[in-house]
N, C-alpha and C positions, 0 to 999 in steps of 0.2 A: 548366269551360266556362262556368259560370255570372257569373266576371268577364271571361269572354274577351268576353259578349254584352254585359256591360254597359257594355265600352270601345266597342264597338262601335259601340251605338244612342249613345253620346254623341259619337263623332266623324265617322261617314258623312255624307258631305255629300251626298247623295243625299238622307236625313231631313231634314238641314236643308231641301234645296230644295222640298221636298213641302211644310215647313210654313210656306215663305214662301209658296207659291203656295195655302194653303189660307186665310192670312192674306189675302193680296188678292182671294180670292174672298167672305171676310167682307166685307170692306170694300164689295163691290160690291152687297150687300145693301141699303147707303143710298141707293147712289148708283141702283138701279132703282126703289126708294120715293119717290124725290126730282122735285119738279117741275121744268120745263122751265125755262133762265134767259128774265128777261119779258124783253120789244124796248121801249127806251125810246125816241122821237124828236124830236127837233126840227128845227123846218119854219119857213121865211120866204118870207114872201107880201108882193108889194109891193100897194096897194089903189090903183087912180087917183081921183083927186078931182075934183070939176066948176073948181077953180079951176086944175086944170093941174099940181098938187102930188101926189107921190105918196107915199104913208103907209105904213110895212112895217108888216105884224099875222105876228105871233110865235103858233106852236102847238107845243103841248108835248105827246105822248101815251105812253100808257101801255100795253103788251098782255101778256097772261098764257095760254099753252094752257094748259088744264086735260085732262088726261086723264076719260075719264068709263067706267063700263059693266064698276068694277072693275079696271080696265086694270092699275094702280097695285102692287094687291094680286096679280095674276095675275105680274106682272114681280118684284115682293119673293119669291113664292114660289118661279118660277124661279130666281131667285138663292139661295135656301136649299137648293135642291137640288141648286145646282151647290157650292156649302160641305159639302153632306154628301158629294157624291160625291170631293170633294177629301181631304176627311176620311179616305175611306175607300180612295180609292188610296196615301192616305199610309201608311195602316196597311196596307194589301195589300205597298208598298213595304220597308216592316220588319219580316211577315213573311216577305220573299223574301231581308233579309238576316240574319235568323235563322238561316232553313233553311239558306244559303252558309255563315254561321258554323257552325252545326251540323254540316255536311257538312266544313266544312275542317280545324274539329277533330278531326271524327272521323278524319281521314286523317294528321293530325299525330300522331295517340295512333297509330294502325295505323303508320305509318313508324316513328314511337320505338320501339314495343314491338319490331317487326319486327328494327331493327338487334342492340336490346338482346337478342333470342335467336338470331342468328347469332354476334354476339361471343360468348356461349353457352356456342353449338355447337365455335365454333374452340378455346374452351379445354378443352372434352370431349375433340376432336381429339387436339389435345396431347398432352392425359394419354393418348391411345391408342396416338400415337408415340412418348410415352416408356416405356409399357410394352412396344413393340416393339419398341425398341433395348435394353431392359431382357434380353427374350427371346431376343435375336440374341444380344447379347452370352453368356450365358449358354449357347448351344448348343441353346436350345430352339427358335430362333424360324428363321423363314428373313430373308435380308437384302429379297425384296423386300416382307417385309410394313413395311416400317421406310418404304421409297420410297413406299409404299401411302398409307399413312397422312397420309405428308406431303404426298403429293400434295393431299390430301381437304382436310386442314388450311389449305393455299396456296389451294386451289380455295375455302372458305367465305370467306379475305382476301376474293379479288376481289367473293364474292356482299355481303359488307359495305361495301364500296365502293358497290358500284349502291345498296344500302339505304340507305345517307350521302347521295346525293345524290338519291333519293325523299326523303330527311329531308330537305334543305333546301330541294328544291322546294316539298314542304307548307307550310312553316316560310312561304317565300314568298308562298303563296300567304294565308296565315290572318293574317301582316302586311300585306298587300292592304286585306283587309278590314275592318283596323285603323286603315286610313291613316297606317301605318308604312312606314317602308324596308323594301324586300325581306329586306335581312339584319339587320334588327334580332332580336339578344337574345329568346327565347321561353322560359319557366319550362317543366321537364319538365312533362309532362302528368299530372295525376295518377291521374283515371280516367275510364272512359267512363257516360253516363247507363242504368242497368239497362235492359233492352227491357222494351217495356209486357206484362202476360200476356195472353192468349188472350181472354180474356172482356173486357178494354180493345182488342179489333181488331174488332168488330162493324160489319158495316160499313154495315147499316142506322143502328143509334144514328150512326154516325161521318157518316153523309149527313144525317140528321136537324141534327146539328150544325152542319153546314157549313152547311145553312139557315140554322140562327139567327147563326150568329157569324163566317163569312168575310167578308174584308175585300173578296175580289175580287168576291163575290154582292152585298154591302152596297155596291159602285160602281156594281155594274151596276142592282142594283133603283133607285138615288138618280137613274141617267141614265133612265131607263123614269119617272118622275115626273117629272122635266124635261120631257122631251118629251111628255107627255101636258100638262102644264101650258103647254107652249109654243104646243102646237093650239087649246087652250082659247082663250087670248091671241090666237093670228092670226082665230078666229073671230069676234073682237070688233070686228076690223079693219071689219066691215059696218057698225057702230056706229060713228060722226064724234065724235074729240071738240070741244071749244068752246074758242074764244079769246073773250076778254073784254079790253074795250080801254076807254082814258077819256082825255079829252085837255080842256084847257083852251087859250083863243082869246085871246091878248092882242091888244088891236086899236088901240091907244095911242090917240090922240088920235080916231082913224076912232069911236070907236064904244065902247061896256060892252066888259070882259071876259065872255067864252061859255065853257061847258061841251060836251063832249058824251059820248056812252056808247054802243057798239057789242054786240052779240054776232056773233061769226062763227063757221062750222063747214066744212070739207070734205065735200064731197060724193062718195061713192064710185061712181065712174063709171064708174072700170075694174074692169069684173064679170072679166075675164079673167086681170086680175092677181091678186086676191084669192084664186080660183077654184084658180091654181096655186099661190099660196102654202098656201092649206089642203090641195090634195095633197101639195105638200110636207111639210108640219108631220107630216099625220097618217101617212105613209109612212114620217117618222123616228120615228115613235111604235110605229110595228111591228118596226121595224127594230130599236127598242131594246129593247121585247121578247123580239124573238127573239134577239138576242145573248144575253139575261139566262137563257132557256131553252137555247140553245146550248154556254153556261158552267154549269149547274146539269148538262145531260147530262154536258159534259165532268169535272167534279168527282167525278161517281159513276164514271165507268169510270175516272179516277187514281184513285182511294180505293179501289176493288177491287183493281185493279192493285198498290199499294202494301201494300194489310194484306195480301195473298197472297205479296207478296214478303218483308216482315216476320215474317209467320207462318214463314215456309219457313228465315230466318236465323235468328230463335228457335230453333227445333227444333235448326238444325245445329249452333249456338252449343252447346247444350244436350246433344247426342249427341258432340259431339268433346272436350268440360268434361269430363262423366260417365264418358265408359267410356275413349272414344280414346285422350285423353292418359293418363290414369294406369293404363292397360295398357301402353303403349308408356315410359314410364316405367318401368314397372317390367321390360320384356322389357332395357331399354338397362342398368339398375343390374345386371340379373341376366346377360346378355353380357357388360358390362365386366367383372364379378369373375369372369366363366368364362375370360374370353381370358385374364386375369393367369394362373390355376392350368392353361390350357391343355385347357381343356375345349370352349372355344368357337372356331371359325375367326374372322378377322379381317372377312370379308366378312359378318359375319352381325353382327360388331358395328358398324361401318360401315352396313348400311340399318336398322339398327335406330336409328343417331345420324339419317341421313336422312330415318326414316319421322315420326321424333319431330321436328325441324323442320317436317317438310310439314306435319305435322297443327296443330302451333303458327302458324305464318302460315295453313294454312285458316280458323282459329280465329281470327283475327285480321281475314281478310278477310269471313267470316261475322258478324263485331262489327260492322265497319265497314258493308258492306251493309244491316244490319238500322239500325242509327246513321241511314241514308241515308233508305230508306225511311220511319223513325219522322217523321223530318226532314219529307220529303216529306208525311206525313197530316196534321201540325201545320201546317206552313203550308197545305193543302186548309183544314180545319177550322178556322183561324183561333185555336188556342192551344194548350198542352201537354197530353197524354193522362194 
């Protein structure tokens, strides 16, 4: 699995688009630190003369708003907040294609495994049909155990079939993620990642965690400093900044060239606009809050939810390994050499080939389940347990 991820995070274009748009929200850090372009102009004035001639004087001026009252810095730091929070949906974004990796291998290893112990089963079968016709032949057996058999044998065909095409749905689905073709070529799988033990499923520590290092907490706390920083900034708004202007007076033959120097400012008249703009601001400042508390609740009831569901695969994983299989193992090794000497009926060796499947695909869907879940805690918690 470990290089299935790392084709992964290097071809998803999802990643890439996360990091061009965390790119231009770097960029846009200069451009709110940056001052206003000046107004340059030029102006022609015609002057009348007492002698009836009239003289153009030429003005050249110069204006600059300067923001004031911090404005500058209040705008740079909105913008670094909106770079952290890009940052950090980026990374919320890659571990959401972990966990799809994680989940889809785990379902390509459960479908391979799956097929590989039906084909198994069908050759267990076999050998039970041909020690049936073995027994018929011989006068020990009857002719419908010989039908029996083969029917079970013909019957697991078709369940390998269904299991063939679960295999290359998976296969589909995990070259999805790959940004491969559907039916591209997949290397057997080799194994699945161990499930974490009992005392790595706490799910205090595991909330505690998700504090410090989730990607989707670290978007939401970077929006909640946005908007607190953005209220900051529209309260400033009561505060005028200044334009500063200079302008030189050519007056040709009329008269000296003249200077002049202005200061200007806006006056904030409209109390009513201002007024709703700051409900505004500071209403998306709660807003963002309570999102960020909204997701911190939801994070604790998945993180329960999922170490409960993990915890529960463990065990099964753990109790069908231990006892299940290699009792039903050894019931199937000790029916088959009973049916050959004729000790054992055929239908006892039959659900004992049966029981030993089901419990092998239990065993397989209890892998994958807890695969799922693990899945699910690491991306909650923002990295591997």
């Amino acid at each position: 699995m470990e290089s299935v991820l790392i084709a992964a995070r290097q071809l998803s274009p999802e990643l890439a688009a996360r990091a061009l748009d965390t790119a231009a929200a770097q960029a846009r850090v200069r451009i709110a630190a940056s001052l206003p372009d000046p107004t340059i102009r030029v102006m022609a004035d015609e002057m009348p003369r007492n002698s009836g001639r009239r003289e153009n004087m030429m003005v050249y001026s110069f204006e600059q708003e300067i923001p004031l009252w911090g404005r500058r810095d209040l705008r740079r730091q909105a913008a670094r907040a909106e770079v952290s929070q890009m940052a950090a949906q980026a990374q919320a974004a890659g571990a959401e294609l972990v966990e799809k990796v994680k989940v889809a291998f785990a379902r390509y290893y459960a479908a391979y495994q799956a097929a590989r112990r039906a084909t198994d089963q069908r050759q267990a079968l076999q050998g039970v049909a041909q020690v049936a016709r073995e027994r018929y032949a011989q006068g020990r057996g009857e002719q419908t155990e010989v039908f029996r058999a083969e029917v079970e044998a013909t019957r697991v065909v078709a369940e390998i079939l269904r299991l063939e095409a679960s295999l290359r749905s998976a296969q589909g689905q995990l070259n999805a993620l790959l940004n491969r073709p559907p039916e591209a070529t997949l290397a057997p799988p080799e194994r699945l990642r161990p499930l974490p033990e009992a005392r790595a499923l706490d799910v205090v520590r595991l909330v505690e965690q998700a504090r410090a290092s989730s990607p989707t907490l670290a978007a939401d706390a970077a929006a909640v400093g946005g908007a607190e920083t953005n209220r900051a900034l529209i309260e400033r708004n009561w505060y005028p900044d200044v334009t500063l202007g200079a302008s030189a007076i050519d007056r040709g033959s009329y008269g000296p060239t003249g200077y002049q120097a202005w200061i200007g400012m806006k006056v904030p008249l409209q109390w009513g606009l201002r007024e709703a703009q700051q409900r505004e601001a500071g209403a998306q400042a709660r807003a963002a809050r309570a999102r960020y508390e909204a997701r911190e609740q939801q994070i604790r009831g998945d993180l329960a939810d999922a170490v409960a569901g993990a915890e529960g695969s463990r065990r099964a994983v753990d109790l069908i390994r231990r006892r299940l299989l290699p009792q039903t193992e050894a019931l199937v090794r000790s029916g088959t050499a009973g049916y050959a000497l004729g000790k054992v009926d055929l239908e006892t060796v039959l659900r004992a080939q049966a029981d030993l499947v089901g419990f092998r695909l239990q065993l397989l869907s209890a892998e994958f389940e807890g695969q799922r879940q693990v899945a699910a805690i690491e991306r909650l918690v923002g990295g591997d347990l």
